[in-house]
C-alpha positions as CSV (number, residue, x, y, z in Angstrom):
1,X,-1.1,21.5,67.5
2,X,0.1,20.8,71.0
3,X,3.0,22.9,71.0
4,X,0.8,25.8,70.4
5,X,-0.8,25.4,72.5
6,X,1.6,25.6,75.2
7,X,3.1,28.7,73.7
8,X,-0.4,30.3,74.3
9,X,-0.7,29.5,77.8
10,X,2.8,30.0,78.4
11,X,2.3,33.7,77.3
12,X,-0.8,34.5,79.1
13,X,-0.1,32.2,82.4
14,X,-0.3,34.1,85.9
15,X,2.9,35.7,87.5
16,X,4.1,32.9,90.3
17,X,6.3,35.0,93.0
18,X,7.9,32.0,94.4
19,X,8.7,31.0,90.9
20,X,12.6,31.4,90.4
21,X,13.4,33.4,87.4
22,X,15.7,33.2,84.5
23,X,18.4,34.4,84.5
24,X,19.0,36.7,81.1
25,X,22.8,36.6,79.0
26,X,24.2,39.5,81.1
27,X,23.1,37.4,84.7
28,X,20.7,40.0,85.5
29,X,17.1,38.3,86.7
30,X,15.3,41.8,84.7
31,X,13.2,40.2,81.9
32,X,14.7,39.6,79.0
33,X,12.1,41.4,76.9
34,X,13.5,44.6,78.9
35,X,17.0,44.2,77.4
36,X,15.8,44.1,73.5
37,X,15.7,47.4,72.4
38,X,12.7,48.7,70.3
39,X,13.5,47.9,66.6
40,X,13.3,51.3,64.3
41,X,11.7,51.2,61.0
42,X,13.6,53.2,59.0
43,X,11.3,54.9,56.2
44,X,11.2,53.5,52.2
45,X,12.2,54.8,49.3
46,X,10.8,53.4,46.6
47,X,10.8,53.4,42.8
48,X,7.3,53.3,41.0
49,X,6.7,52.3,37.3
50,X,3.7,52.2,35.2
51,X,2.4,49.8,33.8
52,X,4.3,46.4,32.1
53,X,6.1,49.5,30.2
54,X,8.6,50.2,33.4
55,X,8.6,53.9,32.5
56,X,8.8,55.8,35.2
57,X,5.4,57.1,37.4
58,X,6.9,58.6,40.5
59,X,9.4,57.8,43.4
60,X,8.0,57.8,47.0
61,X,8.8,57.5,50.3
62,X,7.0,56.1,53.0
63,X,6.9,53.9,56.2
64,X,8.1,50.1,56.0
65,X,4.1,49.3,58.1
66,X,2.3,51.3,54.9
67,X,-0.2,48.9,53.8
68,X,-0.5,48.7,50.4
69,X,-3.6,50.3,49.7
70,X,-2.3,53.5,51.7
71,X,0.5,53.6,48.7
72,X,-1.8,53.4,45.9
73,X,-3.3,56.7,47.6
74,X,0.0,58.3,48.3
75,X,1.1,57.7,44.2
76,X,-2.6,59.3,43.1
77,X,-1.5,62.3,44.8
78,X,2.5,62.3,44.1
79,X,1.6,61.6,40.1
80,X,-1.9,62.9,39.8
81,X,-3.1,59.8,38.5
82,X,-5.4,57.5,39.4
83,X,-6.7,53.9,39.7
84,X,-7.9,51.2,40.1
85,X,-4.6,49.9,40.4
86,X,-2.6,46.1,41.1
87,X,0.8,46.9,42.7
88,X,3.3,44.1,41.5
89,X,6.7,43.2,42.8
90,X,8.1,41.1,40.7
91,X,6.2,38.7,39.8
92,X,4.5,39.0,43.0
93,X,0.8,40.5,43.3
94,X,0.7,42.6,46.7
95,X,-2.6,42.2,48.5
96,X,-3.9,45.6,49.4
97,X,-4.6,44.8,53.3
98,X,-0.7,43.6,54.0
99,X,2.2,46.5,55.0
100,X,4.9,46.5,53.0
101,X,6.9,45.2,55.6
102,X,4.5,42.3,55.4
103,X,4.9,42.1,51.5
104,X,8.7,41.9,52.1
105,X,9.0,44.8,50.0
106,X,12.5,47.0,50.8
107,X,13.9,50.2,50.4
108,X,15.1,50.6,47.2
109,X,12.7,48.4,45.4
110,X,10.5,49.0,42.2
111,X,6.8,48.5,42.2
112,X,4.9,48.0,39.6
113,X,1.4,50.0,39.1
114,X,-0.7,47.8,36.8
115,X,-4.2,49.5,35.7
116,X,-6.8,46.8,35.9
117,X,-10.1,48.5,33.7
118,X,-13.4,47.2,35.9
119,X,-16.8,48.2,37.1
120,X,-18.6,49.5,39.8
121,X,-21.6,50.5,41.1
122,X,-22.8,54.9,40.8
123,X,-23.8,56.7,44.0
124,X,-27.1,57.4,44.7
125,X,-29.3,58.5,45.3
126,X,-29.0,59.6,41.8
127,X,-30.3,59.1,38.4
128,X,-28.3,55.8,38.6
129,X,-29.0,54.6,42.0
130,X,-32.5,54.2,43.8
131,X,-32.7,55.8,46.7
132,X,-34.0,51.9,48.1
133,X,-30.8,50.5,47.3
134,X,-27.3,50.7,49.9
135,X,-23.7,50.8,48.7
136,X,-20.6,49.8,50.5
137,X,-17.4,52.3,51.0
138,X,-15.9,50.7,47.8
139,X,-18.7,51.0,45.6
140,X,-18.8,46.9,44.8
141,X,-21.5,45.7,46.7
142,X,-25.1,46.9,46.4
143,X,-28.2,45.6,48.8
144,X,-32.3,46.6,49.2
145,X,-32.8,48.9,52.4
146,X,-36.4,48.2,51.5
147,X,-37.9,47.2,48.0
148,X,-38.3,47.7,44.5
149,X,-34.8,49.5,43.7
150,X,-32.3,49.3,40.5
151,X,-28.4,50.3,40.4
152,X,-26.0,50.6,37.0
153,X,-22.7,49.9,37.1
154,X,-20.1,52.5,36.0
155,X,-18.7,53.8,33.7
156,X,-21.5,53.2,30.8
157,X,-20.9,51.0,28.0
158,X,-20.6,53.7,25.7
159,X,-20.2,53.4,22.0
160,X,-16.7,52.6,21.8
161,X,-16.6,49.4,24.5
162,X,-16.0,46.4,21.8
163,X,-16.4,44.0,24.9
164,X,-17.2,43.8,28.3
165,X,-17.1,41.1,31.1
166,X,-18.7,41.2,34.9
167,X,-19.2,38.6,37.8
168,X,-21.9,39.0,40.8
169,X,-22.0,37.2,43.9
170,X,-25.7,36.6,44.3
171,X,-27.1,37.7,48.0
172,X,-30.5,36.7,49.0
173,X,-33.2,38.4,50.7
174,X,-34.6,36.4,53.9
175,X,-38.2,35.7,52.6
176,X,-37.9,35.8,49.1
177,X,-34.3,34.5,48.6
178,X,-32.8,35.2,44.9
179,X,-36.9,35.7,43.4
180,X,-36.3,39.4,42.4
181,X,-33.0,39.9,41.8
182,X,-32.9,40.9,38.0
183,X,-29.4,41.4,36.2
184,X,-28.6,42.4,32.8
185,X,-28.6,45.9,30.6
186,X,-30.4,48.8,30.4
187,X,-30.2,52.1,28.6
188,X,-30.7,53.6,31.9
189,X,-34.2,55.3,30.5
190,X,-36.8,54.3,33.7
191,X,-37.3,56.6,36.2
192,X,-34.1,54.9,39.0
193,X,-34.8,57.8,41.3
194,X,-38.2,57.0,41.7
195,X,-37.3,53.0,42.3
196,X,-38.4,52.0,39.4
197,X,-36.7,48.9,38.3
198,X,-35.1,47.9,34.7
199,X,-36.6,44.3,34.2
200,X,-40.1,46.3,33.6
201,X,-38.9,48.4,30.8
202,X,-39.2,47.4,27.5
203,X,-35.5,48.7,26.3
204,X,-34.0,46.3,28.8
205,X,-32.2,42.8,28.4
206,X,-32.3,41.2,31.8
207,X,-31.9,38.0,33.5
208,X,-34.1,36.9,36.3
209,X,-32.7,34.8,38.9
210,X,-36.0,33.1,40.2
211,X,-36.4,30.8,37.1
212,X,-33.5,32.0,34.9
213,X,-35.4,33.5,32.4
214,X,-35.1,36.4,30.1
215,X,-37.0,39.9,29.1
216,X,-36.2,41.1,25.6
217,X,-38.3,43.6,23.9
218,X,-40.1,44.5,27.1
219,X,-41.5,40.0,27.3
220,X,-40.4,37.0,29.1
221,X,-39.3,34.0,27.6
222,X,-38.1,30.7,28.8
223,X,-34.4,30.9,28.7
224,X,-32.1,29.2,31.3
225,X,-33.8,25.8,31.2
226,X,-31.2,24.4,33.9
227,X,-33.4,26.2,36.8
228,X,-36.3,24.7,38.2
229,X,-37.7,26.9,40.8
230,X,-41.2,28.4,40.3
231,X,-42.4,31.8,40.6
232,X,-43.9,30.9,44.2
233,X,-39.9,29.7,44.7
234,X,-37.4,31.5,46.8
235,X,-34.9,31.7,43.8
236,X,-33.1,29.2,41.9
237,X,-29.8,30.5,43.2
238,X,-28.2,30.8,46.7
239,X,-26.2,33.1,49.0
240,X,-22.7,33.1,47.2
241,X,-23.5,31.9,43.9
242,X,-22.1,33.5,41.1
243,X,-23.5,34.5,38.0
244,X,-21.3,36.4,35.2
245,X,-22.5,38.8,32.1
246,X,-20.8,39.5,29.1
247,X,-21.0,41.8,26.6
248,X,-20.0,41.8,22.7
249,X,-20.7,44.9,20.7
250,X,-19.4,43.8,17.5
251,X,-21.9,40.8,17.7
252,X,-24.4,42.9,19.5
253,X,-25.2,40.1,22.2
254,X,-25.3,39.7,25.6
255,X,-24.6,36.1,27.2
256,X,-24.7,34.6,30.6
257,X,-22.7,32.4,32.5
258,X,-23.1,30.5,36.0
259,X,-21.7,27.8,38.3
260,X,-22.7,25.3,35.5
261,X,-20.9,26.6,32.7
262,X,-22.5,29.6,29.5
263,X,-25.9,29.2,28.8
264,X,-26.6,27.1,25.3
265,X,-27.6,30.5,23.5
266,X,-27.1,34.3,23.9
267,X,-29.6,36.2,26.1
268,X,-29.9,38.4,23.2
269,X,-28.1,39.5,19.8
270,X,-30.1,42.6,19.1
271,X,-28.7,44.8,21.2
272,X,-29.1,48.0,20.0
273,X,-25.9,49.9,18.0
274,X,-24.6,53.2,18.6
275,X,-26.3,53.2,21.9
276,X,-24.9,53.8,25.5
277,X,-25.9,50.9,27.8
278,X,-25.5,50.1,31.3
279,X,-24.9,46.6,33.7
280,X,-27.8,47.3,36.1
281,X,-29.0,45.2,39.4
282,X,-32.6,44.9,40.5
283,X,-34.2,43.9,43.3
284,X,-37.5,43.9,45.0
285,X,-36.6,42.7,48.9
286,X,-34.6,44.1,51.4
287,X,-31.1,42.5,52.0
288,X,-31.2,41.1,48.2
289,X,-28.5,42.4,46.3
290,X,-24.9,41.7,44.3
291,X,-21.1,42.1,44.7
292,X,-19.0,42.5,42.2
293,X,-16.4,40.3,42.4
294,X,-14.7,40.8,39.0
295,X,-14.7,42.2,36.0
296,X,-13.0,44.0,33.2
297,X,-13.7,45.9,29.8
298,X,-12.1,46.7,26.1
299,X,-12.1,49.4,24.1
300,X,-12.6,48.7,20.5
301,X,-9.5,51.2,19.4
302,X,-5.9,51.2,20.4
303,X,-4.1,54.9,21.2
304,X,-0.7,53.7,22.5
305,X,1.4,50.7,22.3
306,X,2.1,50.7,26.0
307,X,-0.2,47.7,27.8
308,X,-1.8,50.0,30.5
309,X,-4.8,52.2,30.5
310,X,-4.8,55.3,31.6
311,X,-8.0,57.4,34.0
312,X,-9.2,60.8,31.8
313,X,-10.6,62.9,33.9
314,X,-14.0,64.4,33.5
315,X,-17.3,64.4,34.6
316,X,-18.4,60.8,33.6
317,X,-15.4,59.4,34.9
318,X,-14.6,57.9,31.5
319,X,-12.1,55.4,31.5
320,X,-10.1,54.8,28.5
321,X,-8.3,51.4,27.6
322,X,-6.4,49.9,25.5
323,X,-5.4,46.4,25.0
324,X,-3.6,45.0,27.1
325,X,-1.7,41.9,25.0
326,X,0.9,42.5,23.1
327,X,2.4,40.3,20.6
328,X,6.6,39.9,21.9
329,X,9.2,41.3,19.8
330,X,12.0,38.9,21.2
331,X,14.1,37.7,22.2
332,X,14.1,34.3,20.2
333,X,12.7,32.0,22.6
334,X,9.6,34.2,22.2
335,X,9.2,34.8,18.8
336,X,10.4,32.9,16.0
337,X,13.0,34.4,13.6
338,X,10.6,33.7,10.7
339,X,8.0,36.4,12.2
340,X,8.1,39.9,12.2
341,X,6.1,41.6,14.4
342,X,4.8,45.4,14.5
343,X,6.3,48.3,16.2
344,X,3.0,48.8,18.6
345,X,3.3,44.8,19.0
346,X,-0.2,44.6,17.6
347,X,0.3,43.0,14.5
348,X,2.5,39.9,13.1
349,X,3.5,38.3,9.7
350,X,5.4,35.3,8.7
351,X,8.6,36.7,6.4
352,X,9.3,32.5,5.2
353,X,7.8,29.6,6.3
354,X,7.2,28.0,10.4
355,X,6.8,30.1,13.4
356,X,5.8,30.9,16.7
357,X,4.9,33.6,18.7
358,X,3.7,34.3,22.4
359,X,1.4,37.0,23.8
360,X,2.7,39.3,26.7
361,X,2.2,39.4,29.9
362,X,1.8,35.7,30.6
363,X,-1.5,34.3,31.9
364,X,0.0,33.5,35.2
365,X,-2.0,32.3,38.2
366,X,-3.1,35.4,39.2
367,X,-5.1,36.2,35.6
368,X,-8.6,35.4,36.2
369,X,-10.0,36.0,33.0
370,X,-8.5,36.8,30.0
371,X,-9.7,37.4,26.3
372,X,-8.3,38.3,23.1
373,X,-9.2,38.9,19.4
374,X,-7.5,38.3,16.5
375,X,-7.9,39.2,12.9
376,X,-6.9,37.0,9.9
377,X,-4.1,37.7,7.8
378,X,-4.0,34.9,4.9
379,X,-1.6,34.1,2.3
380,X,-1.9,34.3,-1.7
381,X,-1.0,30.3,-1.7
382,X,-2.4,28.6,1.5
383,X,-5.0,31.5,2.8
384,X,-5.6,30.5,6.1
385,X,-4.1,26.6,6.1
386,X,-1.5,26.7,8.7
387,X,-2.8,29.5,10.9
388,X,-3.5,28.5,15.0
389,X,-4.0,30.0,17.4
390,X,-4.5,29.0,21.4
391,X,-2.8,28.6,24.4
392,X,0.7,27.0,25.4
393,X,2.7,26.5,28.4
394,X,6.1,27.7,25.9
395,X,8.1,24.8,26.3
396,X,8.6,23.9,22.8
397,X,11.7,25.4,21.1
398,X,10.6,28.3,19.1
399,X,13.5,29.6,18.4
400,X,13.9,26.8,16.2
401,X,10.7,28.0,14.6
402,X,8.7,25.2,16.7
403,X,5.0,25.3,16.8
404,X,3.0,25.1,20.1
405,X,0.4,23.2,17.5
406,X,3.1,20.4,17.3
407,X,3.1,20.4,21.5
408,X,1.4,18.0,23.8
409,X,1.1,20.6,26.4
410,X,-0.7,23.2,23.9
411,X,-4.2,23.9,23.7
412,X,-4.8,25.0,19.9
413,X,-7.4,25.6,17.4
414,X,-6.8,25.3,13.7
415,X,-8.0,27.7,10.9
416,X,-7.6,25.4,8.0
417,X,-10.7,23.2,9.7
418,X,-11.9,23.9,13.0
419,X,-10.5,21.3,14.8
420,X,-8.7,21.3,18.2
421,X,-5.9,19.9,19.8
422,X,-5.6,18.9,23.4
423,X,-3.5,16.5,25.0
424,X,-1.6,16.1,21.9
425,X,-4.1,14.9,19.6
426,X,-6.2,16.8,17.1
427,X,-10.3,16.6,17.6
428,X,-13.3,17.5,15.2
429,X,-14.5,20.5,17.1
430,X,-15.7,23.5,15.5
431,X,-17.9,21.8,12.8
432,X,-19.3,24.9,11.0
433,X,-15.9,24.8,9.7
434,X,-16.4,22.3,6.5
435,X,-12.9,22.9,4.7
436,X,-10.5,20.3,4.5
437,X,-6.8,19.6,4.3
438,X,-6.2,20.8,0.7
439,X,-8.3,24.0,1.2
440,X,-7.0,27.4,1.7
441,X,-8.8,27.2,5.2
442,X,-12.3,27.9,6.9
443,X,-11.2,31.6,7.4
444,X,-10.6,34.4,5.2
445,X,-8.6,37.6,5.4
446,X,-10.2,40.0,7.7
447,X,-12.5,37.3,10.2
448,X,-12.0,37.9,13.6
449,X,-11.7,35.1,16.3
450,X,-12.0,35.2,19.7
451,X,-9.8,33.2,22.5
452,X,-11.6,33.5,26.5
453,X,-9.7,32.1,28.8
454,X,-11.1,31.3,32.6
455,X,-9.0,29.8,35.3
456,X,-11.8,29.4,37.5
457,X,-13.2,27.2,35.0
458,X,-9.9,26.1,33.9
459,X,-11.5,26.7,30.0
460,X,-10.6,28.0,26.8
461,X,-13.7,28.8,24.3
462,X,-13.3,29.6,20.6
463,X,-15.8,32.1,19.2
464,X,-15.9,33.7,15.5
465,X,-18.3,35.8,13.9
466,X,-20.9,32.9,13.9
467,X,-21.1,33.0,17.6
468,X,-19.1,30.4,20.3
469,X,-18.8,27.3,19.4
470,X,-21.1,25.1,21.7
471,X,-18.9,23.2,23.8
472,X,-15.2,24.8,24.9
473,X,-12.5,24.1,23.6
474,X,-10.8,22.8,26.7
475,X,-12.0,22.9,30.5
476,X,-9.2,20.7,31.7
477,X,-6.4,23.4,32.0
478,X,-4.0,23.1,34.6
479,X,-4.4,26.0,37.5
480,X,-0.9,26.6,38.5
481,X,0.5,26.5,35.0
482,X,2.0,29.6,33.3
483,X,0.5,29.7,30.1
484,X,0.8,32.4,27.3
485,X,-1.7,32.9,24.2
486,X,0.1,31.9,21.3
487,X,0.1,32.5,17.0
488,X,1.3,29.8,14.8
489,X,2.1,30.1,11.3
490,X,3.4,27.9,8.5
491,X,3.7,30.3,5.1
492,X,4.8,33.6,3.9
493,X,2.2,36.8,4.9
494,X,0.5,34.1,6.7
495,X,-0.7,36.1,10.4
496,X,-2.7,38.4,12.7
497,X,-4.0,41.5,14.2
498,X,-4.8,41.8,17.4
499,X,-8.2,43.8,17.7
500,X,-9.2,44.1,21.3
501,X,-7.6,42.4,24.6
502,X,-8.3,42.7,28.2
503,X,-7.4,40.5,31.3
504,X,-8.6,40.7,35.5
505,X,-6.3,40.3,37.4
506,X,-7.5,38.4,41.1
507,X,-5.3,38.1,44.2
């Protein structure tokens, strides 16, 4: 601490004439800053892939002090294709406000452009943004200028959106605080140009953050019993909480999630079918507002096999995904021998008997939230008895044909019963499942089950088409672990298909 402090005042100390001064290497009393010559940054050449595919986007060539959200606009316009994008080197995510000189990136290197599906908020005024209602440059953040106002995110959760996931920081007006900020879905059908908000219309699901509770059906209803503030209240949440929405068309339901964990039941699983929705934000003061500080989206079909999405263009600014885990095809230490896995890496089989195989890309530290779902394969003999699936650190040898369900460091849920194990022990857990060891398993051919994974909240949940089981399945996972989602089997035709995936990645 001292030091630097000296160094500062050395640099910015007066000029002393009767001083003597140094003497620099070639005896000359000039200042030695006057001999170094001005160092040249030469210009970059740089390879750019797409995707985790490593095909080929476009080559460019820029300045070594580019910053790294400058390049993203130069490859838009070198391969006509936009993003959002995350620029990898390596394994190293490049934070769009440092040069590349800062990143350490050279000439000659190979950057990886990695499409991460999210939402935003529409322009206004428009019909999707009240003219009450202020946007920043990048379209995340959304605040009152005045009152009543309502904003949907973009682009709509149209038909084909199997599942959807978005986090707000909460900002609170000065009187008021957090009592009218609304949050939730709307089919976008009240008049937003004319300020009206969504949580008075009766075709909206919303979540009110003065008392947490919820409009379905155009009426309120007690829902988020863990908040206690009043309707006379300023809110019951504060500047820089964060409140998250997700969104599950197959099950038609909307939940919500907070600092304190999901709440104990879906905010609604009517939501209408065949419908195109909208994330919306209300408020009613001025200041109030949201950022959106992540979030991501599936489509429920799967074009290609490559795990990128790719921008259409057109007037709604449709954005078309598909998943983005794939099951790996080797080498050995990454899938067993005794599983053979698809071409597109979507779906795998067991050709004899015990197996093992891990999802790509790894859930590194940088993967916020992550989610994927699978559907059943059984056998003829065991059905489902023998099938897990769940997350592993991969340092069991599955080459060998070892199971991460046999690992202490695995976090894994069974199919023949429910149960879960977690620090190398197996735990009653899903108790809805009621088959037992001799059974053919809880799960037949064609039920789909659902892994979320959360670093933040260092959890793993389990859902099925009964809903999430109450309590996680783990919320004790280690932060700076690698981990990769994972399929066990232990019999012939035994295995799964993956449905839908997406992951966030956060710097």
């Amino acid at each position: 601490m001292g030091g630097s402090v000296c160094r500062q005042y050395d640099a910015c100390r007066h000029y002393d004439p009767w001083e003597p001064t140094p003497l620099n290497a070639k005896g000359s009393s000039a200042p030695a800053e006057a001999e170094e010559e001005e160092e040249v940054l030469e210009d970059l050449s740089l390879r750019v892939s797409l995707g985790l595919s490593g095909d080929d986007l476009c080559p460019v060539r820029c300045s070594a002090l580019t910053s790294v959200v400058d390049l993203k606009g130069l490859v838009a316009l070198a391969s006509g294709r936009s993003g959002p994008w995350k620029v990898v080197s390596g394994h190293k995510l490049l934070k769009d406000e440092e040069t590349l000189q800062a990143s350490c990136v050279k000439t000659g290197a190979t950057l990886t452009m990695v499409y991460v599906p999210g939402f935003c908020f529409f322009q206004g005024p428009s019909p999707f943004c009240s003219r009450s209602h202020t946007l920043s440059l990048d379209h995340l953040m959304v605040r009152s200028n005045s009152s009543w106002g309502c904003t949907l995110l973009s682009p709509p959760l149209t038909k084909d959106v199997a599942f959807a996931h978005v986090t707000f920081r909460v900002h609170r007006g000065p009187y008021w605080g957090s009592n009218g900020i609304y949050i939730g879905i709307t089919p976008g059908d009240h008049n937003i140009v004319g300020c009206q908000a969504a949580c008075g219309a009766s075709s909206t699901f919303m979540y009110r953050l003065r008392d947490g509770d919820k409009r379905v059906c155009g009426r309120w209803y007690k829902f988020n019993r863990r908040c206690k503030a009043g309707s006379n209240s300023r809110g019951s949440y504060k500047e820089g909480d964060e409140i998250s929405l997700e969104f599950d068309r197959a099950r038609r339901s909307l939940r919500v999630f907070d600092a304190k964990g999901p709440c104990d039941h879906p905010l609604t699983e009517d939501l209408p079918t065949g419908q195109t929705l909208y994330f919306c934000v209300d408020t009613c003061e001025a200041a109030q507002g949201a950022t959106i500080i992540s979030s991501c989206f599936s489509k429920a079909h799967v074009k290609e096999a490559a795990p990128y999405v790719s921008l259409l263009e057109g007037a709604a600014n449709r954005v078309d995904t598909v998943a983005e885990l794939r099951l790996a095809r080797g080498p050995a230490y990454q899938s067993s021998p005794t599983h053979t896995v698809s071409e597109d890496q979507l779906v795998l089989l067991c050709n004899s008997n015990w197996g093992c195989t891990l999802l790509l890309p790894p859930v590194t530290h940088e993967v916020g939230t992550a989610r994927v779902t699978f559907r059943v394969h059984c056998s003829s003999n065991w059905g489902s008895n023998g099938i897990y699936l769940g997350i592993t650190a991969a340092d069991h040898d599955i080459a060998r044909g070892r199971m991460a369900c046999g690992a202490a460091t695995s976090y894994m849920y069974r199919l023949r019963d429910g149960d879960r194990r977690v620090g190398g022990r197996w735990l009653r857990f899903n108790r809805r499942c009621i088959r037992g060891r001799g059974s053919m398993g809880a799960y037949k051919d064609g039920d789909e089950i659902t892994l979320d994974y959360n670093r933040l909240r260092r959890s793993l949940r389990v859902s099925d088409t009964l809903g999430f089981n109450n309590q996680p399945l783990s919320e004790n996972l280690f932060m700076d672990r690698r981990y990769y989602f994972c399929v066990d089997t232990s019999e012939a035709d035994q295995g799964v298909t993956i449905v839908a995936s997406c992951f966030i990645q956060t710097p």
